[in-house]
MARKOLTOR-314734 format. One record per residue (C-alpha): residue number from 1; residue in three letters; x, y, z. Coordinates in nm, 3 decimals. Each point is the difference from the previous one (the first is absolute). Layout:
# residues N
+-----+------+---------+---------+---------+
!  nr ! rest !       x !       y !       z !
+-----+------+---------+---------+---------+
! NUM !  ala !       X !       Y !       Z !
...
+-----+------+---------+---------+---------+
//
This chain:
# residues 325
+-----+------+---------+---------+---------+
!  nr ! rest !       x !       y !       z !
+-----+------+---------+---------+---------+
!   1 !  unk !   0.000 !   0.000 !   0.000 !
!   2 !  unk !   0.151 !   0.375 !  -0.083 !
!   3 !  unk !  -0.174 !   0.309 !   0.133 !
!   4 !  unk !   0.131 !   0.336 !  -0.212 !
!   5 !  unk !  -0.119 !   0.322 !   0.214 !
!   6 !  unk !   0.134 !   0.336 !  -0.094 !
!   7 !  unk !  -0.101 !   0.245 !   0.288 !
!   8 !  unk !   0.120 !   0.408 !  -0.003 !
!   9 !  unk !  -0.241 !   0.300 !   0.117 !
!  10 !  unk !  -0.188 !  -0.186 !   0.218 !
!  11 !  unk !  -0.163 !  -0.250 !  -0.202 !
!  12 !  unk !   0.095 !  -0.376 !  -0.115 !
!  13 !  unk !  -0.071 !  -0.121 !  -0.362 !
!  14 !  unk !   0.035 !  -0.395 !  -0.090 !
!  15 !  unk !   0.194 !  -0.145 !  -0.290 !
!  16 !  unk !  -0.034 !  -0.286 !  -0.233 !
!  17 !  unk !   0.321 !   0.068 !  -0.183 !
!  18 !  unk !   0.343 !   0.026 !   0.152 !
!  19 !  unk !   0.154 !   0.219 !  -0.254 !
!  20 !  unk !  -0.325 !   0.245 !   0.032 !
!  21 !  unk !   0.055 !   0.010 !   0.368 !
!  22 !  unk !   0.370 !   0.030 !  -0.005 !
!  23 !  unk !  -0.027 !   0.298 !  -0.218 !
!  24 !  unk !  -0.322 !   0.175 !   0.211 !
!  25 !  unk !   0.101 !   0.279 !   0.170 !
!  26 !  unk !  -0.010 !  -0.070 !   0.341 !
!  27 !  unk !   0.147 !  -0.237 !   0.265 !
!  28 !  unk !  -0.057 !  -0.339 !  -0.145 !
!  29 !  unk !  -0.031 !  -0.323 !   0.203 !
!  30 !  unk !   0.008 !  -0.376 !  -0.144 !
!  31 !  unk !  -0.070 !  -0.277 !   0.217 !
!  32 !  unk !  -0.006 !  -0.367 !  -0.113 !
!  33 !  unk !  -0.029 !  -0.322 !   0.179 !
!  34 !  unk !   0.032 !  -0.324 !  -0.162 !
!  35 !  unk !   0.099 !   0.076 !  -0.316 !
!  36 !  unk !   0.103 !  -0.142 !  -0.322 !
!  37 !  unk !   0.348 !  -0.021 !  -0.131 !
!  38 !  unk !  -0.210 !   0.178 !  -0.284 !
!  39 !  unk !  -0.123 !   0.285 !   0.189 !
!  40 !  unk !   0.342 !   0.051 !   0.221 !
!  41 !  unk !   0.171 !   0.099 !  -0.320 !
!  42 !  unk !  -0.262 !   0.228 !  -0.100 !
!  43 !  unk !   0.077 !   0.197 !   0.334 !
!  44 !  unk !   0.360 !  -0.021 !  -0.053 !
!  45 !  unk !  -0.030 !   0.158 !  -0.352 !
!  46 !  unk !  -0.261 !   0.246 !   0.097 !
!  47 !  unk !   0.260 !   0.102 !   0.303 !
!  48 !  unk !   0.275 !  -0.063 !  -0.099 !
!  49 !  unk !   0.089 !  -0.240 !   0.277 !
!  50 !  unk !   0.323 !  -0.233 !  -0.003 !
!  51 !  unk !  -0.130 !  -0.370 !  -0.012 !
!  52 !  unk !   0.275 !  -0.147 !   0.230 !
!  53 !  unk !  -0.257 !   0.203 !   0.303 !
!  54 !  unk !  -0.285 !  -0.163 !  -0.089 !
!  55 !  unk !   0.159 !  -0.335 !   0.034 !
!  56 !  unk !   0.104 !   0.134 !   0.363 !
!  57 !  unk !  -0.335 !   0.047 !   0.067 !
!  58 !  unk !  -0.093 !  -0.370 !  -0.136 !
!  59 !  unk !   0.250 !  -0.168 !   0.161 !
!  60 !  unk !  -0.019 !   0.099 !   0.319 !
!  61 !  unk !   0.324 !   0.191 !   0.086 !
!  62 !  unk !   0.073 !   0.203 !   0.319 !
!  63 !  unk !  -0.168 !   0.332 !   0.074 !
!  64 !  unk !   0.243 !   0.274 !  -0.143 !
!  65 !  unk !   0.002 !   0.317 !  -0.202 !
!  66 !  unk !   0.184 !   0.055 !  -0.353 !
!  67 !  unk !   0.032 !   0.332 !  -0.161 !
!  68 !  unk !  -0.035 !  -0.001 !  -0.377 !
!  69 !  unk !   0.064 !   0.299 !  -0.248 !
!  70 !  unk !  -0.366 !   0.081 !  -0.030 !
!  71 !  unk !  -0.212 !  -0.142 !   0.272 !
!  72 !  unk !   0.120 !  -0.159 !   0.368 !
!  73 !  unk !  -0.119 !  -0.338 !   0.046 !
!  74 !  unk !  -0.052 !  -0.139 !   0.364 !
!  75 !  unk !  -0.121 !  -0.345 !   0.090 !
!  76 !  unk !  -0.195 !  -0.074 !   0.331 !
!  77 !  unk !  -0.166 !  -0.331 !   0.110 !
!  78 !  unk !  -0.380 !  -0.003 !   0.167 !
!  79 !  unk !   0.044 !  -0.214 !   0.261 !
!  80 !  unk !  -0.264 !  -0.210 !   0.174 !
!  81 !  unk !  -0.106 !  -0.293 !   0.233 !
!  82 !  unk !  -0.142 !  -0.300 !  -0.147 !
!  83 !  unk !  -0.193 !  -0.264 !   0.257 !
!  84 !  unk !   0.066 !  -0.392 !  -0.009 !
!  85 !  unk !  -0.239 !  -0.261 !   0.161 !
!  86 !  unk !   0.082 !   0.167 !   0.378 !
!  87 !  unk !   0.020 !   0.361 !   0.049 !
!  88 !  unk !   0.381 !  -0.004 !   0.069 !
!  89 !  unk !   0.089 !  -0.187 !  -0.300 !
!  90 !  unk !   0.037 !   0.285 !  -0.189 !
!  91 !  unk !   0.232 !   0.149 !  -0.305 !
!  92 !  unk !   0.148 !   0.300 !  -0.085 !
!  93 !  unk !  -0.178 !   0.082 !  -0.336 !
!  94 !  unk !   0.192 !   0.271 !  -0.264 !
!  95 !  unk !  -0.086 !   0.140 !  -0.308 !
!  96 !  unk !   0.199 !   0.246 !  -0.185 !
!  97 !  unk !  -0.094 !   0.329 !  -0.076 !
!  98 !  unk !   0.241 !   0.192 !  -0.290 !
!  99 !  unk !  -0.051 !   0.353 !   0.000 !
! 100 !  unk !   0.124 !   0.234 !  -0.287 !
! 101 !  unk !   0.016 !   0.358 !   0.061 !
! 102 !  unk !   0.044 !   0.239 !  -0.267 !
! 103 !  unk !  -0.002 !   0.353 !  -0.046 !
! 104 !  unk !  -0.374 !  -0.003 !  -0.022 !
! 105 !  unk !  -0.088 !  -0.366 !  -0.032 !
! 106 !  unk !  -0.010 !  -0.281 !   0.259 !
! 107 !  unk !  -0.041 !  -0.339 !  -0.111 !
! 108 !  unk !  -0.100 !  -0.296 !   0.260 !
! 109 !  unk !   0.083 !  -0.359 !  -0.079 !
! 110 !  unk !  -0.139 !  -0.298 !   0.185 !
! 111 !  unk !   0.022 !  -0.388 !  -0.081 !
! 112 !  unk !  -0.306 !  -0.069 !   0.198 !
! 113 !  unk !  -0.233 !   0.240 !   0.186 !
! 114 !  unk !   0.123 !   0.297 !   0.188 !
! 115 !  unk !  -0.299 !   0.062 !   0.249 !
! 116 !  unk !   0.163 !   0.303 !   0.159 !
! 117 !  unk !   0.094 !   0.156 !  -0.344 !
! 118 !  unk !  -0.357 !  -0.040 !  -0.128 !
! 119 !  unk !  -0.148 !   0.249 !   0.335 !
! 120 !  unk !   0.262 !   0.286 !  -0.149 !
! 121 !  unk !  -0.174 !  -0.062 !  -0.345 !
! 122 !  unk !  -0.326 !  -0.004 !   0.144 !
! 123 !  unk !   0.105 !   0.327 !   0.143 !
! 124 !  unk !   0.102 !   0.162 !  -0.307 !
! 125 !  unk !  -0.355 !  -0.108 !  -0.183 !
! 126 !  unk !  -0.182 !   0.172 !   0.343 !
! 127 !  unk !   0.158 !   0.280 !  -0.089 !
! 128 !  unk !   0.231 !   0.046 !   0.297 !
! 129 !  unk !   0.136 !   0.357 !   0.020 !
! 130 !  unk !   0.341 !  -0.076 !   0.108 !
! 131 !  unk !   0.051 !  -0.294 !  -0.304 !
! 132 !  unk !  -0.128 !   0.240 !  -0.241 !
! 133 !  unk !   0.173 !   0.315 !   0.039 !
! 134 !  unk !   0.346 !  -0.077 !   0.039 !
! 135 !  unk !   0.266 !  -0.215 !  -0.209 !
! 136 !  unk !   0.127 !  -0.353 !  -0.064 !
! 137 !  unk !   0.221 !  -0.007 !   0.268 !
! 138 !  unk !  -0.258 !   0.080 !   0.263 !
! 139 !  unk !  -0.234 !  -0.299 !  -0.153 !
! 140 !  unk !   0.338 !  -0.197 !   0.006 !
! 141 !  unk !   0.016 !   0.037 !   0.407 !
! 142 !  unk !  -0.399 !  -0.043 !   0.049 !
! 143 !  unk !   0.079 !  -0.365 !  -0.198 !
! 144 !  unk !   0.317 !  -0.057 !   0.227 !
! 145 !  unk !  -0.151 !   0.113 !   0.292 !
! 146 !  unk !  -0.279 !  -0.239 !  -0.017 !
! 147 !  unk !   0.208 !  -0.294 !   0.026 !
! 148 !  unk !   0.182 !   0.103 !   0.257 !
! 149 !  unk !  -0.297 !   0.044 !   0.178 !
! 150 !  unk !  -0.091 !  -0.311 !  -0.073 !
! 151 !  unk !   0.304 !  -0.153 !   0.173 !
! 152 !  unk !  -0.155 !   0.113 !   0.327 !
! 153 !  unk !  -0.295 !  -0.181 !  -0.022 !
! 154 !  unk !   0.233 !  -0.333 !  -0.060 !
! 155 !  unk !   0.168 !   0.141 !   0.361 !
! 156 !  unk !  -0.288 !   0.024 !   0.182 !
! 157 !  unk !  -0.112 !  -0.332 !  -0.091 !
! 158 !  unk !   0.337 !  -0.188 !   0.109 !
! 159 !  unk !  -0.049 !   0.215 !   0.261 !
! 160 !  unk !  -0.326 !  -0.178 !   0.139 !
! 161 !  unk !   0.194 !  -0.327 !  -0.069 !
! 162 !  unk !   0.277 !   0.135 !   0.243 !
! 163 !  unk !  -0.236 !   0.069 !   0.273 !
! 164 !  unk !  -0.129 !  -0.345 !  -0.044 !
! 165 !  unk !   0.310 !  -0.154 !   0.007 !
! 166 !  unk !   0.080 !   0.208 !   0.328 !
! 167 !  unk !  -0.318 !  -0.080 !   0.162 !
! 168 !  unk !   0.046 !  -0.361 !  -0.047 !
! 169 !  unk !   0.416 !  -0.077 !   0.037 !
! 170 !  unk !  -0.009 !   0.063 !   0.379 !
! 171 !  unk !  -0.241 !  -0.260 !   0.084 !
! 172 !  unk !  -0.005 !  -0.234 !  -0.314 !
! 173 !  unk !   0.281 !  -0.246 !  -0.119 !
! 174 !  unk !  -0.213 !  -0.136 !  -0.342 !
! 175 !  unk !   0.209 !  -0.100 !  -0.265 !
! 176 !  unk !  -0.283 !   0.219 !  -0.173 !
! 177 !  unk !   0.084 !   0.270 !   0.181 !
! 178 !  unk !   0.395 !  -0.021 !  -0.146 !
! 179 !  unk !  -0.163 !  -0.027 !  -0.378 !
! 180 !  unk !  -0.158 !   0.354 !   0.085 !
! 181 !  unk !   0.311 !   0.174 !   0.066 !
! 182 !  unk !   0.227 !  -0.186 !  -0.290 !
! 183 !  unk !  -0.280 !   0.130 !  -0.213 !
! 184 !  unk !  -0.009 !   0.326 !   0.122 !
! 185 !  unk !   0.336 !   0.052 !  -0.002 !
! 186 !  unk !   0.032 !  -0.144 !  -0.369 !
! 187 !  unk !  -0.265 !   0.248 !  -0.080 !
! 188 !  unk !   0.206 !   0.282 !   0.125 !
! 189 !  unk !   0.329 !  -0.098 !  -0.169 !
! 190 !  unk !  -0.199 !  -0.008 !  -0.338 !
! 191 !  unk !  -0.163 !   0.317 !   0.063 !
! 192 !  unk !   0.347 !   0.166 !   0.120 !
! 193 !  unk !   0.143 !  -0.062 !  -0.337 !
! 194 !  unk !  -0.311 !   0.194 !  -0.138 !
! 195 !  unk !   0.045 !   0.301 !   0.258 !
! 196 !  unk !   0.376 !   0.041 !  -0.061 !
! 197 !  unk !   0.045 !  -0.009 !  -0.388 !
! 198 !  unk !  -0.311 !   0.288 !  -0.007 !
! 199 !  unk !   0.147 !   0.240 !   0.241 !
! 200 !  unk !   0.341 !   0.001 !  -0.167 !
! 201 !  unk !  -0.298 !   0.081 !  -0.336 !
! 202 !  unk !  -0.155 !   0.274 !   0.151 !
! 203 !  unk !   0.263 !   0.103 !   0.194 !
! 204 !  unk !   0.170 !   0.122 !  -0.384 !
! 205 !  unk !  -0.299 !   0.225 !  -0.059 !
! 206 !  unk !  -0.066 !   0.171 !   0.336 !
! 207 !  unk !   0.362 !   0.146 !  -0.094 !
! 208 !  unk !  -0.113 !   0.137 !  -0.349 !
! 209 !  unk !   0.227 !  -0.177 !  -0.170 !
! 210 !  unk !  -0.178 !  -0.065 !  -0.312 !
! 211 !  unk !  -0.082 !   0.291 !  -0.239 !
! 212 !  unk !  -0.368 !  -0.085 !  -0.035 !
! 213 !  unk !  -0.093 !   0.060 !   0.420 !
! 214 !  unk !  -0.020 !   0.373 !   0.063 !
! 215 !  unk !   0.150 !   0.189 !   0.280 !
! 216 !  unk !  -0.375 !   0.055 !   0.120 !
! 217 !  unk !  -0.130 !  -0.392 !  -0.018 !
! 218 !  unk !   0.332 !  -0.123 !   0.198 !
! 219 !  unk !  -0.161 !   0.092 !   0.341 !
! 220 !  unk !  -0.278 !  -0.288 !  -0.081 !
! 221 !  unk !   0.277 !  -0.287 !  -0.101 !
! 222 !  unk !   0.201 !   0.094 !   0.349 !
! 223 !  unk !  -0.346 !  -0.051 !   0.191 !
! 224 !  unk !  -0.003 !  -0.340 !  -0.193 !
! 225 !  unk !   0.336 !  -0.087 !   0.070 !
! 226 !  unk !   0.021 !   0.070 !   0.372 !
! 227 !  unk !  -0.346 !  -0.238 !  -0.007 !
! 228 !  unk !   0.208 !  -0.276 !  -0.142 !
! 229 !  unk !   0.321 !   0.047 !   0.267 !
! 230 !  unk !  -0.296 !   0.000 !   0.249 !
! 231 !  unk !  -0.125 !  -0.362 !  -0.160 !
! 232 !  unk !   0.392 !  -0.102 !  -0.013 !
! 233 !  unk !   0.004 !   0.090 !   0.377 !
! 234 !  unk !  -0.348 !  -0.209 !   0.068 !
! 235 !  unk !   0.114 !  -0.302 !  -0.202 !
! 236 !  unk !   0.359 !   0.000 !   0.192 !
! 237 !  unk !  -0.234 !   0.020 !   0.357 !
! 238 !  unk !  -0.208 !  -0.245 !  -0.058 !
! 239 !  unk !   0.273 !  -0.244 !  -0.103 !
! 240 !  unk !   0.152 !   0.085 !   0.325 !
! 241 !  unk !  -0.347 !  -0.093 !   0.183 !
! 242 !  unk !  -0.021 !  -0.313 !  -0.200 !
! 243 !  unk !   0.351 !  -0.087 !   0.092 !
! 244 !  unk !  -0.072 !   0.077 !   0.387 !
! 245 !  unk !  -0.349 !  -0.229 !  -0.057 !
! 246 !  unk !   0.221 !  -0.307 !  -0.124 !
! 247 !  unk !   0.256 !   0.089 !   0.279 !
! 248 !  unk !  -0.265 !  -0.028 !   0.293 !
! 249 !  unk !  -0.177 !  -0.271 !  -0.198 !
! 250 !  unk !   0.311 !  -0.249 !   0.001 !
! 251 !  unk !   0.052 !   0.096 !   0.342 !
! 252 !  unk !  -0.309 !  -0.045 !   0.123 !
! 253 !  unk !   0.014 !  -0.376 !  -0.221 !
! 254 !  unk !   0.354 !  -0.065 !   0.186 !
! 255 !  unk !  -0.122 !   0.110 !   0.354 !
! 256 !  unk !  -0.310 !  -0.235 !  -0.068 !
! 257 !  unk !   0.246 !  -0.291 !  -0.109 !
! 258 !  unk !   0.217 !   0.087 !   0.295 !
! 259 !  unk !  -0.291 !  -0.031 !   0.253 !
! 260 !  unk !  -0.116 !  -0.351 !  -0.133 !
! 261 !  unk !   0.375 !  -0.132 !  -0.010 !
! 262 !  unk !   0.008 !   0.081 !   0.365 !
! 263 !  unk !  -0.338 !  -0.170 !   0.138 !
! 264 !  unk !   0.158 !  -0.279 !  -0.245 !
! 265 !  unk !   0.346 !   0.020 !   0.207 !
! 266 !  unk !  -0.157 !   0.033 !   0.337 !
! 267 !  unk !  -0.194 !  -0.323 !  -0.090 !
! 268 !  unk !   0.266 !  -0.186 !  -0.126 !
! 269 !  unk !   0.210 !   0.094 !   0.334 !
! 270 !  unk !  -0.282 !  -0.106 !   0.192 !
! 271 !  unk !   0.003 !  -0.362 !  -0.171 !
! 272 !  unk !   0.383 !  -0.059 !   0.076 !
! 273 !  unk !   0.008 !  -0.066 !   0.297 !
! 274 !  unk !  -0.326 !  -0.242 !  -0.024 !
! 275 !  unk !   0.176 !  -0.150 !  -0.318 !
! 276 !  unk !   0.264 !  -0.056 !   0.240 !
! 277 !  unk !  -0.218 !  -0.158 !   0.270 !
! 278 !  unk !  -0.193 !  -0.183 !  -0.228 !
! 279 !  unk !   0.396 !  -0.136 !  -0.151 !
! 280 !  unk !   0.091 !  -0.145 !   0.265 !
! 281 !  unk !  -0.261 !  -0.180 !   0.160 !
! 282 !  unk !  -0.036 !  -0.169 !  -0.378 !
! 283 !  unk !   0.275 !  -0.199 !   0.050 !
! 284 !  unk !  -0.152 !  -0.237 !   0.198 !
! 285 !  unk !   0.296 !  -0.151 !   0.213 !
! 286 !  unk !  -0.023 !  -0.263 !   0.254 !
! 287 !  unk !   0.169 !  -0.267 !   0.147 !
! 288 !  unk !   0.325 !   0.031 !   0.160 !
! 289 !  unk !   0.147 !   0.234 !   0.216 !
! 290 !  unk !  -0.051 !   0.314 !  -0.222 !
! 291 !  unk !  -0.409 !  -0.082 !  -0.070 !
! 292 !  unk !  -0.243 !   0.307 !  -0.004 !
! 293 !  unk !  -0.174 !  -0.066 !   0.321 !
! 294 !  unk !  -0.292 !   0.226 !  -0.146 !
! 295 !  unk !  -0.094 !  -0.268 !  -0.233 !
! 296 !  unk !  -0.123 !  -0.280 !   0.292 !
! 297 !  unk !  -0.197 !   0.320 !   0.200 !
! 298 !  unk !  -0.359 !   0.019 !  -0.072 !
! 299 !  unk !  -0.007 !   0.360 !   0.018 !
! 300 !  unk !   0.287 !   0.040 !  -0.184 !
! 301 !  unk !  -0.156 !   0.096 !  -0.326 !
! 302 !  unk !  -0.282 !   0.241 !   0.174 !
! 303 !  unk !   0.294 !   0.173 !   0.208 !
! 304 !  unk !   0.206 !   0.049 !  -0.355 !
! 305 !  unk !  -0.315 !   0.178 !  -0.169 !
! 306 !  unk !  -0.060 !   0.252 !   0.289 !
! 307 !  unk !   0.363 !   0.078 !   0.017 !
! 308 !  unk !  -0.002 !   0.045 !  -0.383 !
! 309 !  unk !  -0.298 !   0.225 !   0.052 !
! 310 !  unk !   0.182 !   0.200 !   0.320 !
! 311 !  unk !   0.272 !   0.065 !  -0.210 !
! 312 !  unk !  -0.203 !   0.134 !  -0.266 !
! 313 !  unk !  -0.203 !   0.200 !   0.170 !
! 314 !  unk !   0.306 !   0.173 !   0.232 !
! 315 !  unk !   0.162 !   0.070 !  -0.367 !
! 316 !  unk !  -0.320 !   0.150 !  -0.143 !
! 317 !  unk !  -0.007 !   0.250 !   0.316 !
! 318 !  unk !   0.363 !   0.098 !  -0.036 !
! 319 !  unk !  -0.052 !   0.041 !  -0.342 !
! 320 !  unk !  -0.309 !   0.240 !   0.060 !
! 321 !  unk !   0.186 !   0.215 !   0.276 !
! 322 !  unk !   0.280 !   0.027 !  -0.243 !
! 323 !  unk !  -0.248 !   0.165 !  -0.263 !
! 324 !  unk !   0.057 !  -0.256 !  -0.227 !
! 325 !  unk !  -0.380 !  -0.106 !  -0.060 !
+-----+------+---------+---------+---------+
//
């Protein structure tokens, strides 16, 4: 799908034809999704865009910004959170976003839907005030500035997770519980290499380095780069409270080991000694003058099983005074 709107005085006009739009006077905007091979050379030739960054955009390479002779191209990724079978098997989703910026054209590229892309569209056929009346670089930042946006939203999801996690690592030793957090954390090493690559992107235009942003628009792509250090900062805190969550988690799984290997220790110690009892008196001497004299007394085996009990029981009380049970 390609959407041609040329907007200048207030007032947006649709276009069938590239070439028609491209020469309108006006700030132009393109913005196709799924298209043919067919239709990404038409907006290369109408554009005059080099083909090796629409095979960026394609193949899924790194957020970054390139600066060309006659337009700046920048590519961002929309990232989002796709659910599994449980709520916390979950994927960090990406689609690419290539953004051209000319002197008063911006072309958008997408492989597959950009939602966030569409609303600033949507805007610009509403007639929004702010769209209309100023240039292709401003439209470039409203695009960029939706995806970041959109990275919060992924945040404050994870972020739920996290207090989830929290909530149940302190008084919970499920193996499910440890699939959580190695999810989690996967999630947030994905998204980090999202978060990074774009503020290095947008981090290039909030200096004005490219010819097509003016002085006057630069203001907007610093607001949109201190958003992203401020997602960089989120993603690198919530790592650390994922890695603190596994922390207390296998601590809380080796304190839990460590309390059943000691009712299994105190246990064993109480059977040695009985072992012991119960040793001897199964070697069933007699005769001569080193017999068992236990063995002809009729309360011999009676007398063996309370001792073997006394002893038991005057272990199981040291044991408990020693806070050992």
């Amino acid at each position: 799908m390609i959407s041609a709107v040329v907007y200048a005085d207030g007032e947006a006009v649709q276009y069938d034809d590239l070439a028609a739009a491209r020469r309108a006077v006006g700030t132009t905007w393109v913005h196709a999704t799924s298209v043919t091979n067919e239709e990404l050379r038409a907006i290369q030739t109408a554009f005059d865009i080099h083909h090796l960054t629409i095979e960026d955009v394609q193949n899924h390479t790194r957020a970054k910004t390139e600066e060309f002779s006659e337009h700046t191209f920048v590519l961002l990724k929309i990232a989002s959170l796709t659910t599994g079978e449980t709520t916390f098997e979950k994927e960090v989703k990406t689609t690419p976003v290539g953004i051209f910026i000319g002197d008063d054209w911006v072309v958008t590229v997408s492989p597959g839907a950009a939602t966030p892309v569409q609303r600033v569209l949507d805007a610009v056929s509403r007639g929004d005030e702010r769209l209309l009346q100023r240039g292709a670089d401003f439209t470039a930042y409203r695009v960029l500035d939706v995806v970041v946006e959109s990275y919060f939203d992924l945040l404050d999801e994870l972020e739920t997770d996290i207090e989830e996690i929290e909530d149940e690592v302190t008084v919970s030793t499920d193996r499910q519980t440890l699939e959580k957090i190695n999810d989690v954390r996967r999630d947030l090493l994905s998204f980090r290499k999202q978060a990074w690559p774009a503020r290095e992107a947008v981090g290039t235009l909030a200096r004005g380095d490219p010819e097509q942003i003016r002085p006057e628009t630069e203001k907007y792509f610093r607001d949109t780069y201190d958003h992203l250090v401020q997602i960089v900062d989120l993603t690198e805190t919530y790592r650390d409270l994922v890695s603190g969550a596994r922390d207390i988690y296998l601590n809380t799984l080796s304190q839990s080991t460590n309390e059943v290997m000691k009712v299994l220790t105190v246990v064993a110690t109480i059977f040695i000694p009985l072992t012991f009892v119960a040793g001897i008196y199964g070697m069933n001497f007699s005769g001569g003058p080193y017999n068992m004299p236990e063995l002809g007394w009729a309360l011999g085996y009676p007398a063996t099983m309370v001792g073997m009990a006394l002893i038991a029981v005057v272990m199981l009380v040291h044991f408990r005074r020693r806070g050992y049970l």
